[in-house]
C-alpha positions as CSV (number, residue, x, y, z in Angstrom):
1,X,0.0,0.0,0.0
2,X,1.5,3.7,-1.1
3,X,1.0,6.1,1.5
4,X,1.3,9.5,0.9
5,X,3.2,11.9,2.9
6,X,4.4,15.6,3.0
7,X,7.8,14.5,2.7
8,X,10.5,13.3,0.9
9,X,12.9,10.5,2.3
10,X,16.4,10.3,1.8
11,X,18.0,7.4,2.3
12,X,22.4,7.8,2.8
13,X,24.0,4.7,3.4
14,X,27.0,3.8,5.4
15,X,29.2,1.0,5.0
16,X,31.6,0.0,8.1
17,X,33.1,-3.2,8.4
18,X,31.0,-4.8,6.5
19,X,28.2,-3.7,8.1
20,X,25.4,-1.3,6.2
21,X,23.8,1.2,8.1
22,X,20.5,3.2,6.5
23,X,20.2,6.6,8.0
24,X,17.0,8.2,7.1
25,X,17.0,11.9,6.8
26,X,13.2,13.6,6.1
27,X,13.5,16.6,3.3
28,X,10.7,19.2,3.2
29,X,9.3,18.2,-0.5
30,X,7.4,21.1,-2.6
31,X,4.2,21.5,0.0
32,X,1.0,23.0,-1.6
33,X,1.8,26.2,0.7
34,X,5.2,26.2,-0.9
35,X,3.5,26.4,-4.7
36,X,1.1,28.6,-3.7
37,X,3.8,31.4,-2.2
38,X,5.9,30.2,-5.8
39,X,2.8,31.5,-7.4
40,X,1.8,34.3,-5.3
41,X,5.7,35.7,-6.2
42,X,5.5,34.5,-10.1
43,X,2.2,37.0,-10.3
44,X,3.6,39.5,-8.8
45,X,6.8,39.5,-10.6
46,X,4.5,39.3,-14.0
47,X,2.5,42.7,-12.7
48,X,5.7,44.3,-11.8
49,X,7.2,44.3,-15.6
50,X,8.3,40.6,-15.3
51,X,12.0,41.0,-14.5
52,X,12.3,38.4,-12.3
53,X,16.3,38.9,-11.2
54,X,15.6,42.9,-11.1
55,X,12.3,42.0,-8.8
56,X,14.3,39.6,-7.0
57,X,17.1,41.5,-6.5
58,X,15.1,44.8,-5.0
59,X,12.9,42.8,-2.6
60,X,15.9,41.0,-1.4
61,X,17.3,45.0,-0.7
62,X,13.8,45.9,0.9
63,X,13.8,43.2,3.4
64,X,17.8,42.6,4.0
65,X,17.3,46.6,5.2
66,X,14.0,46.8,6.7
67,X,13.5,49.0,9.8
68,X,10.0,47.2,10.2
69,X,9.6,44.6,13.7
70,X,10.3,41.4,12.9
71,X,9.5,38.4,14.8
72,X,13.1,36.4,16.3
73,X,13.0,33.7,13.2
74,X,12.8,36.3,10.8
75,X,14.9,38.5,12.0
76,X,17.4,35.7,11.7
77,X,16.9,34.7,8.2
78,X,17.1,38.5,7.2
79,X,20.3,38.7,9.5
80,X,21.5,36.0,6.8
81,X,20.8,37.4,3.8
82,X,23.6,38.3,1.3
83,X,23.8,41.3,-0.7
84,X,22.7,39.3,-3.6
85,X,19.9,36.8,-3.3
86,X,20.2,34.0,-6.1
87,X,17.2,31.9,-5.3
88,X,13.9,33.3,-4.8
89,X,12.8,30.3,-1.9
90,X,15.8,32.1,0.2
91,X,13.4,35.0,0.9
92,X,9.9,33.5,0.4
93,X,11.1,32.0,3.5
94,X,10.7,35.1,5.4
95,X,7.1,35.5,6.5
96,X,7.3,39.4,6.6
97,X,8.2,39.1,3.1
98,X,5.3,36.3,2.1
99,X,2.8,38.7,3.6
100,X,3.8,41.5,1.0
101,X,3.9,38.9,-1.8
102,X,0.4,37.2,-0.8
103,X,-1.0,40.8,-1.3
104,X,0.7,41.7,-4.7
105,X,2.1,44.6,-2.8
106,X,-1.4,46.2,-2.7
107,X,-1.7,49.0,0.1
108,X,1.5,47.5,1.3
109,X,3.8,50.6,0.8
110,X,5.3,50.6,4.7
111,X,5.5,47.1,4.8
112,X,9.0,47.8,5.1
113,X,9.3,50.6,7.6
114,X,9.1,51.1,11.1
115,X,6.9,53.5,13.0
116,X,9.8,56.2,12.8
117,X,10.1,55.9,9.0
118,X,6.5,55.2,8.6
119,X,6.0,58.5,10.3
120,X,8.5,60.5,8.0
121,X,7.3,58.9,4.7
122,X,3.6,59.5,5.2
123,X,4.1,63.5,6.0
124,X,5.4,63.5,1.8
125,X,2.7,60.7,0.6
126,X,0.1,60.4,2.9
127,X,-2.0,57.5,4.5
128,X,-2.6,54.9,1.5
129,X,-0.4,56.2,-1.6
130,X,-0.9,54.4,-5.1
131,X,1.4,52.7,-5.9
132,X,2.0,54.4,-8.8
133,X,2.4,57.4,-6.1
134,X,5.1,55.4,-4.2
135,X,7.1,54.3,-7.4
136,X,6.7,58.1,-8.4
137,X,8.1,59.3,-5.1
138,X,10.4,57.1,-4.8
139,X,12.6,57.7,-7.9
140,X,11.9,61.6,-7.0
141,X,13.7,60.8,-3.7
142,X,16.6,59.5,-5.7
143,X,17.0,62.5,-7.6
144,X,16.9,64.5,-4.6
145,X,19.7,62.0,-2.6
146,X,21.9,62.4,-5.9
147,X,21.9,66.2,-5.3
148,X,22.1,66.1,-1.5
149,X,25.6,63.5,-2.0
150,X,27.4,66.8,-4.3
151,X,26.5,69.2,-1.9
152,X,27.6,67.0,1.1
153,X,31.1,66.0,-0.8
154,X,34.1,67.3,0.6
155,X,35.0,70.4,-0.9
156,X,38.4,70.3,-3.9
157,X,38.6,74.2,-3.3
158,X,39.2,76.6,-1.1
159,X,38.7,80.1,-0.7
160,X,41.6,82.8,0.4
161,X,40.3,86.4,1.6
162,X,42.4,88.9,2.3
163,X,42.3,92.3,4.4
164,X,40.7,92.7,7.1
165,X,37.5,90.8,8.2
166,X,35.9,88.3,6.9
167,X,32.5,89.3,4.6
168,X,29.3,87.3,5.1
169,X,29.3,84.5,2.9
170,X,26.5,82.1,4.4
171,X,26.1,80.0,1.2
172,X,29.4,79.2,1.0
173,X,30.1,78.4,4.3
174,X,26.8,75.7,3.8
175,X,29.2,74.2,0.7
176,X,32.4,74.1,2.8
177,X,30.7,73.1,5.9
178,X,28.1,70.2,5.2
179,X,30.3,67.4,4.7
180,X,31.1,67.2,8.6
181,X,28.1,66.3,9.5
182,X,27.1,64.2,6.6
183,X,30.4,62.2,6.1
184,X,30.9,60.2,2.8
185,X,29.8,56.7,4.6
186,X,26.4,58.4,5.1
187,X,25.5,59.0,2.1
188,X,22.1,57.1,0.8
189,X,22.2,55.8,-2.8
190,X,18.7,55.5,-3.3
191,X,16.8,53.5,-6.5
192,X,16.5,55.8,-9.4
193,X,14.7,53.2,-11.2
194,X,12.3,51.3,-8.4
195,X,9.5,48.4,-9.3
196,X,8.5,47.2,-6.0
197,X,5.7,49.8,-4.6
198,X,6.7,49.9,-1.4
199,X,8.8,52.2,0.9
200,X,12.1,51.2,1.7
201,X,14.2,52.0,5.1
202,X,16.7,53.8,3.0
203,X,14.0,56.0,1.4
204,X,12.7,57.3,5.3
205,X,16.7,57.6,6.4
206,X,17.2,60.2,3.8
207,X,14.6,62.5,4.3
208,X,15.5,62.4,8.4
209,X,18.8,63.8,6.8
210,X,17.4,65.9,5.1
211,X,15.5,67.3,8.1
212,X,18.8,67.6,9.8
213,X,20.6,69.3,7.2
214,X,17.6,72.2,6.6
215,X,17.5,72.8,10.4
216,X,21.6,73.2,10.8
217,X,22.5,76.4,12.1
218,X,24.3,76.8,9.0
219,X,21.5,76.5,6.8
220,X,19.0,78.6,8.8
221,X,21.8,81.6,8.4
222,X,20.8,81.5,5.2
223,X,17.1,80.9,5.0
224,X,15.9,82.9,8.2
225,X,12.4,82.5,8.9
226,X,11.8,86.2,9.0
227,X,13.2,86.0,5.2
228,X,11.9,82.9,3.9
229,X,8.6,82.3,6.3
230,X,6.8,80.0,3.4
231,X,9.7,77.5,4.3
232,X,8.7,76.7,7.7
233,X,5.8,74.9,9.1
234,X,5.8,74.6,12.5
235,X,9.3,76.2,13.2
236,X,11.0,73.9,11.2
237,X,12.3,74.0,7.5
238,X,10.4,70.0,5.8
239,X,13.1,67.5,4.9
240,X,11.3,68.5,1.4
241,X,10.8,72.3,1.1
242,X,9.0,72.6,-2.2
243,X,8.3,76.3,-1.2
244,X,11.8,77.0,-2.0
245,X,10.7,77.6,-5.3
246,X,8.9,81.0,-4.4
247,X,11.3,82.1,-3.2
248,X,13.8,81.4,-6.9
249,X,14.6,85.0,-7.1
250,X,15.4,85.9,-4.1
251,X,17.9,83.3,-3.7
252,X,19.5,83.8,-7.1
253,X,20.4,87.3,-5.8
254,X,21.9,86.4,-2.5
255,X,24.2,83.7,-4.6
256,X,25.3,86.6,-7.3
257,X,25.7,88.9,-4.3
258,X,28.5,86.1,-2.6
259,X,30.1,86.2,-6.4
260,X,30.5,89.7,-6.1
261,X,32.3,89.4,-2.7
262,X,34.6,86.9,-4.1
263,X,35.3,88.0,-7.3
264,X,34.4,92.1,-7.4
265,X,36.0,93.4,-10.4
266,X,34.2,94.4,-12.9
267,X,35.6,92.5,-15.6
268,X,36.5,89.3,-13.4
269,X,38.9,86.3,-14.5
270,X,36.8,84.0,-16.8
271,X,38.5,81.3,-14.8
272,X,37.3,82.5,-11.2
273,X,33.7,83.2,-12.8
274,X,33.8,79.4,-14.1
275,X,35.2,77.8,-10.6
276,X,32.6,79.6,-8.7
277,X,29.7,78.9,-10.8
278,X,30.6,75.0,-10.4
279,X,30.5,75.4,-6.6
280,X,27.1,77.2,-6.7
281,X,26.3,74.6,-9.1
282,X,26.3,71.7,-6.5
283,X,23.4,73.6,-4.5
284,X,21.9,74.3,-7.4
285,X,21.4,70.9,-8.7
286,X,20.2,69.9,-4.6
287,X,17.5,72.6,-5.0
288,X,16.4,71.4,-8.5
289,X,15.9,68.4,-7.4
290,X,13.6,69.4,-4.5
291,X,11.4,72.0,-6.9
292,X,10.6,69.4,-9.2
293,X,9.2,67.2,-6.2
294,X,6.4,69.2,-6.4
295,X,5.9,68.0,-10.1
Protein backbone atom coordinates (compact mmCIF):
# COMPACT_ATOMS: atom_id res chain seq x y z
CA UNK A 1 0.00 0.00 0.00
CA UNK A 2 1.49 3.70 -1.11
CA UNK A 3 1.03 6.06 1.53
CA UNK A 4 1.32 9.54 0.95
CA UNK A 5 3.17 11.91 2.90
CA UNK A 6 4.44 15.58 3.01
CA UNK A 7 7.77 14.49 2.69
CA UNK A 8 10.45 13.31 0.90
CA UNK A 9 12.89 10.50 2.32
CA UNK A 10 16.38 10.30 1.76
CA UNK A 11 18.02 7.41 2.32
CA UNK A 12 22.36 7.80 2.84
CA UNK A 13 23.96 4.68 3.44
CA UNK A 14 27.03 3.82 5.43
CA UNK A 15 29.18 1.03 5.01
CA UNK A 16 31.58 0.04 8.11
CA UNK A 17 33.11 -3.20 8.43
CA UNK A 18 31.03 -4.84 6.49
CA UNK A 19 28.18 -3.73 8.13
CA UNK A 20 25.40 -1.33 6.21
CA UNK A 21 23.77 1.20 8.11
CA UNK A 22 20.53 3.21 6.45
CA UNK A 23 20.17 6.61 7.95
CA UNK A 24 16.96 8.17 7.10
CA UNK A 25 17.02 11.87 6.77
CA UNK A 26 13.20 13.63 6.07
CA UNK A 27 13.46 16.57 3.33
CA UNK A 28 10.67 19.18 3.22
CA UNK A 29 9.35 18.22 -0.49
CA UNK A 30 7.38 21.12 -2.64
CA UNK A 31 4.17 21.50 0.01
CA UNK A 32 0.96 23.02 -1.58
CA UNK A 33 1.76 26.15 0.72
CA UNK A 34 5.17 26.25 -0.92
CA UNK A 35 3.47 26.43 -4.66
CA UNK A 36 1.07 28.62 -3.68
CA UNK A 37 3.78 31.43 -2.18
CA UNK A 38 5.90 30.22 -5.82
CA UNK A 39 2.75 31.47 -7.41
CA UNK A 40 1.80 34.34 -5.29
CA UNK A 41 5.72 35.71 -6.16
CA UNK A 42 5.51 34.46 -10.10
CA UNK A 43 2.21 36.96 -10.27
CA UNK A 44 3.56 39.46 -8.84
CA UNK A 45 6.85 39.50 -10.61
CA UNK A 46 4.54 39.32 -13.95
CA UNK A 47 2.53 42.73 -12.74
CA UNK A 48 5.72 44.27 -11.78
CA UNK A 49 7.22 44.27 -15.57
CA UNK A 50 8.32 40.62 -15.31
CA UNK A 51 12.01 41.01 -14.54
CA UNK A 52 12.34 38.40 -12.34
CA UNK A 53 16.34 38.88 -11.18
CA UNK A 54 15.56 42.86 -11.14
CA UNK A 55 12.27 42.05 -8.81
CA UNK A 56 14.27 39.56 -7.00
CA UNK A 57 17.14 41.49 -6.47
CA UNK A 58 15.08 44.84 -4.99
CA UNK A 59 12.86 42.79 -2.57
CA UNK A 60 15.85 41.05 -1.40
CA UNK A 61 17.26 44.99 -0.74
CA UNK A 62 13.80 45.92 0.94
CA UNK A 63 13.78 43.18 3.42
CA UNK A 64 17.78 42.64 3.95
CA UNK A 65 17.28 46.58 5.17
CA UNK A 66 14.02 46.75 6.71
CA UNK A 67 13.49 49.05 9.81
CA UNK A 68 10.02 47.20 10.24
CA UNK A 69 9.62 44.63 13.68
CA UNK A 70 10.28 41.39 12.94
CA UNK A 71 9.50 38.40 14.79
CA UNK A 72 13.11 36.35 16.29
CA UNK A 73 13.02 33.68 13.18
CA UNK A 74 12.76 36.26 10.77
CA UNK A 75 14.90 38.53 12.03
CA UNK A 76 17.41 35.66 11.68
CA UNK A 77 16.94 34.75 8.24
CA UNK A 78 17.10 38.47 7.22
CA UNK A 79 20.27 38.70 9.52
CA UNK A 80 21.49 36.04 6.79
CA UNK A 81 20.77 37.43 3.82
CA UNK A 82 23.61 38.25 1.28
CA UNK A 83 23.76 41.31 -0.67
CA UNK A 84 22.73 39.32 -3.65
CA UNK A 85 19.95 36.81 -3.31
CA UNK A 86 20.25 33.96 -6.14
CA UNK A 87 17.17 31.94 -5.32
CA UNK A 88 13.86 33.28 -4.81
CA UNK A 89 12.76 30.34 -1.90
CA UNK A 90 15.77 32.10 0.24
CA UNK A 91 13.43 35.05 0.88
CA UNK A 92 9.91 33.45 0.37
CA UNK A 93 11.11 31.96 3.54
CA UNK A 94 10.67 35.12 5.44
CA UNK A 95 7.08 35.52 6.47
CA UNK A 96 7.25 39.44 6.55
CA UNK A 97 8.23 39.13 3.10
CA UNK A 98 5.31 36.26 2.08
CA UNK A 99 2.83 38.69 3.56
CA UNK A 100 3.76 41.55 1.03
CA UNK A 101 3.89 38.92 -1.85
CA UNK A 102 0.38 37.20 -0.77
CA UNK A 103 -1.00 40.77 -1.29
CA UNK A 104 0.65 41.70 -4.69
CA UNK A 105 2.13 44.62 -2.80
CA UNK A 106 -1.45 46.16 -2.71
CA UNK A 107 -1.71 49.01 0.14
CA UNK A 108 1.50 47.54 1.30
CA UNK A 109 3.79 50.60 0.78
CA UNK A 110 5.30 50.65 4.67
CA UNK A 111 5.50 47.13 4.83
CA UNK A 112 8.97 47.78 5.09
CA UNK A 113 9.32 50.56 7.58
CA UNK A 114 9.10 51.06 11.14
CA UNK A 115 6.89 53.47 13.04
CA UNK A 116 9.82 56.24 12.75
CA UNK A 117 10.14 55.91 9.05
CA UNK A 118 6.50 55.19 8.59
CA UNK A 119 5.98 58.49 10.29
CA UNK A 120 8.51 60.54 8.05
CA UNK A 121 7.28 58.85 4.68
CA UNK A 122 3.56 59.45 5.15
CA UNK A 123 4.05 63.50 5.99
CA UNK A 124 5.44 63.52 1.76
CA UNK A 125 2.72 60.69 0.58
CA UNK A 126 0.07 60.39 2.87
CA UNK A 127 -2.04 57.49 4.52
CA UNK A 128 -2.61 54.91 1.46
CA UNK A 129 -0.44 56.20 -1.60
CA UNK A 130 -0.94 54.42 -5.08
CA UNK A 131 1.41 52.69 -5.94
CA UNK A 132 2.04 54.39 -8.80
CA UNK A 133 2.44 57.37 -6.13
CA UNK A 134 5.06 55.38 -4.24
CA UNK A 135 7.07 54.30 -7.42
CA UNK A 136 6.71 58.10 -8.39
CA UNK A 137 8.11 59.35 -5.10
CA UNK A 138 10.44 57.07 -4.82
CA UNK A 139 12.58 57.67 -7.90
CA UNK A 140 11.93 61.55 -6.98
CA UNK A 141 13.67 60.77 -3.71
CA UNK A 142 16.61 59.49 -5.65
CA UNK A 143 17.02 62.54 -7.62
CA UNK A 144 16.93 64.52 -4.59
CA UNK A 145 19.69 61.99 -2.58
CA UNK A 146 21.85 62.44 -5.91
CA UNK A 147 21.89 66.19 -5.33
CA UNK A 148 22.07 66.08 -1.52
CA UNK A 149 25.58 63.52 -2.04
CA UNK A 150 27.37 66.77 -4.35
CA UNK A 151 26.48 69.23 -1.91
CA UNK A 152 27.57 67.04 1.05
CA UNK A 153 31.06 65.95 -0.83
CA UNK A 154 34.11 67.33 0.61
CA UNK A 155 35.01 70.43 -0.88
CA UNK A 156 38.36 70.34 -3.87
CA UNK A 157 38.60 74.17 -3.32
CA UNK A 158 39.16 76.58 -1.07
CA UNK A 159 38.71 80.15 -0.74
CA UNK A 160 41.56 82.81 0.42
CA UNK A 161 40.34 86.41 1.59
CA UNK A 162 42.41 88.88 2.29
CA UNK A 163 42.31 92.29 4.40
CA UNK A 164 40.66 92.72 7.06
CA UNK A 165 37.52 90.78 8.24
CA UNK A 166 35.91 88.28 6.86
CA UNK A 167 32.49 89.30 4.57
CA UNK A 168 29.32 87.34 5.10
CA UNK A 169 29.30 84.50 2.89
CA UNK A 170 26.47 82.13 4.43
CA UNK A 171 26.06 80.05 1.15
CA UNK A 172 29.44 79.17 0.97
CA UNK A 173 30.11 78.45 4.32
CA UNK A 174 26.84 75.73 3.76
CA UNK A 175 29.17 74.20 0.65
CA UNK A 176 32.40 74.15 2.79
CA UNK A 177 30.75 73.07 5.93
CA UNK A 178 28.08 70.20 5.23
CA UNK A 179 30.28 67.38 4.67
CA UNK A 180 31.06 67.18 8.57
CA UNK A 181 28.09 66.26 9.48
CA UNK A 182 27.13 64.23 6.64
CA UNK A 183 30.39 62.18 6.14
CA UNK A 184 30.93 60.23 2.77
CA UNK A 185 29.78 56.71 4.57
CA UNK A 186 26.37 58.40 5.13
CA UNK A 187 25.47 58.95 2.14
CA UNK A 188 22.10 57.09 0.78
CA UNK A 189 22.19 55.83 -2.78
CA UNK A 190 18.72 55.48 -3.32
CA UNK A 191 16.79 53.46 -6.48
CA UNK A 192 16.54 55.82 -9.37
CA UNK A 193 14.73 53.21 -11.20
CA UNK A 194 12.29 51.30 -8.38
CA UNK A 195 9.45 48.41 -9.30
CA UNK A 196 8.48 47.24 -5.95
CA UNK A 197 5.68 49.84 -4.64
CA UNK A 198 6.66 49.91 -1.35
CA UNK A 199 8.81 52.23 0.85
CA UNK A 200 12.07 51.24 1.66
CA UNK A 201 14.24 52.02 5.06
CA UNK A 202 16.70 53.79 2.99
CA UNK A 203 13.96 56.00 1.39
CA UNK A 204 12.74 57.32 5.28
CA UNK A 205 16.67 57.64 6.38
CA UNK A 206 17.16 60.17 3.80
CA UNK A 207 14.61 62.48 4.32
CA UNK A 208 15.46 62.38 8.41
CA UNK A 209 18.82 63.78 6.82
CA UNK A 210 17.37 65.86 5.06
CA UNK A 211 15.54 67.30 8.12
CA UNK A 212 18.75 67.62 9.84
CA UNK A 213 20.58 69.32 7.25
CA UNK A 214 17.62 72.19 6.61
CA UNK A 215 17.50 72.83 10.38
CA UNK A 216 21.59 73.19 10.78
CA UNK A 217 22.53 76.42 12.10
CA UNK A 218 24.35 76.84 9.02
CA UNK A 219 21.52 76.48 6.84
CA UNK A 220 19.01 78.62 8.75
CA UNK A 221 21.77 81.63 8.39
CA UNK A 222 20.84 81.47 5.19
CA UNK A 223 17.08 80.92 5.00
CA UNK A 224 15.87 82.86 8.18
CA UNK A 225 12.43 82.50 8.89
CA UNK A 226 11.78 86.17 8.98
CA UNK A 227 13.23 86.05 5.16
CA UNK A 228 11.93 82.90 3.90
CA UNK A 229 8.58 82.26 6.33
CA UNK A 230 6.81 79.98 3.41
CA UNK A 231 9.67 77.53 4.25
CA UNK A 232 8.73 76.70 7.67
CA UNK A 233 5.84 74.93 9.07
CA UNK A 234 5.77 74.56 12.46
CA UNK A 235 9.35 76.21 13.22
CA UNK A 236 11.02 73.92 11.21
CA UNK A 237 12.31 73.99 7.49
CA UNK A 238 10.45 69.98 5.83
CA UNK A 239 13.14 67.52 4.94
CA UNK A 240 11.30 68.54 1.44
CA UNK A 241 10.80 72.29 1.08
CA UNK A 242 9.04 72.62 -2.15
CA UNK A 243 8.34 76.34 -1.19
CA UNK A 244 11.79 76.99 -1.98
CA UNK A 245 10.71 77.63 -5.33
CA UNK A 246 8.94 80.97 -4.36
CA UNK A 247 11.33 82.07 -3.23
CA UNK A 248 13.83 81.38 -6.87
CA UNK A 249 14.60 84.98 -7.15
CA UNK A 250 15.42 85.92 -4.10
CA UNK A 251 17.93 83.25 -3.66
CA UNK A 252 19.49 83.78 -7.09
CA UNK A 253 20.36 87.35 -5.81
CA UNK A 254 21.87 86.43 -2.50
CA UNK A 255 24.16 83.73 -4.65
CA UNK A 256 25.32 86.59 -7.26
CA UNK A 257 25.67 88.90 -4.29
CA UNK A 258 28.51 86.09 -2.61
CA UNK A 259 30.12 86.24 -6.37
CA UNK A 260 30.49 89.74 -6.14
CA UNK A 261 32.34 89.39 -2.69
CA UNK A 262 34.58 86.87 -4.09
CA UNK A 263 35.34 88.04 -7.25
CA UNK A 264 34.42 92.10 -7.40
CA UNK A 265 35.99 93.45 -10.35
CA UNK A 266 34.16 94.40 -12.90
CA UNK A 267 35.61 92.48 -15.57
CA UNK A 268 36.48 89.29 -13.38
CA UNK A 269 38.91 86.28 -14.52
CA UNK A 270 36.81 84.00 -16.80
CA UNK A 271 38.54 81.30 -14.79
CA UNK A 272 37.29 82.46 -11.22
CA UNK A 273 33.74 83.23 -12.75
CA UNK A 274 33.84 79.38 -14.12
CA UNK A 275 35.19 77.78 -10.56
CA UNK A 276 32.60 79.64 -8.66
CA UNK A 277 29.66 78.91 -10.78
CA UNK A 278 30.55 74.95 -10.37
CA UNK A 279 30.53 75.36 -6.61
CA UNK A 280 27.14 77.16 -6.66
CA UNK A 281 26.30 74.62 -9.08
CA UNK A 282 26.31 71.70 -6.54
CA UNK A 283 23.43 73.57 -4.48
CA UNK A 284 21.89 74.31 -7.37
CA UNK A 285 21.41 70.85 -8.67
CA UNK A 286 20.16 69.89 -4.62
CA UNK A 287 17.47 72.57 -5.02
CA UNK A 288 16.35 71.41 -8.52
CA UNK A 289 15.86 68.43 -7.39
CA UNK A 290 13.60 69.39 -4.54
CA UNK A 291 11.36 71.98 -6.89
CA UNK A 292 10.60 69.37 -9.17
CA UNK A 293 9.20 67.20 -6.24
CA UNK A 294 6.37 69.24 -6.43
CA UNK A 295 5.85 68.03 -10.14
Amino acid sequence: MKVAHPFALLALVLVSAGTAIVVVRRQAADSPGHASERADYDALVERLGGDEPAVRDELNELVGTTSATLDPADRAKVNALKHECLDARILLAIGHLQLFVASGGEGMAYHFVGAEHHNALRAIAGDYPSAERVIAIRKALAQIAEGFDIVCQPPDWSIKVEGEGSPPLPILNVLSEVHRFFPPGDHLALRINPRVPAFSANDAELLIQLDRFWNSANVRAVLPPGRYPKLYKNGRIPPIPTTIADYQEEFGAAVIAEQRILLPDEKPDAEGVQALNEVYGRLEQFLSAIVTFAK
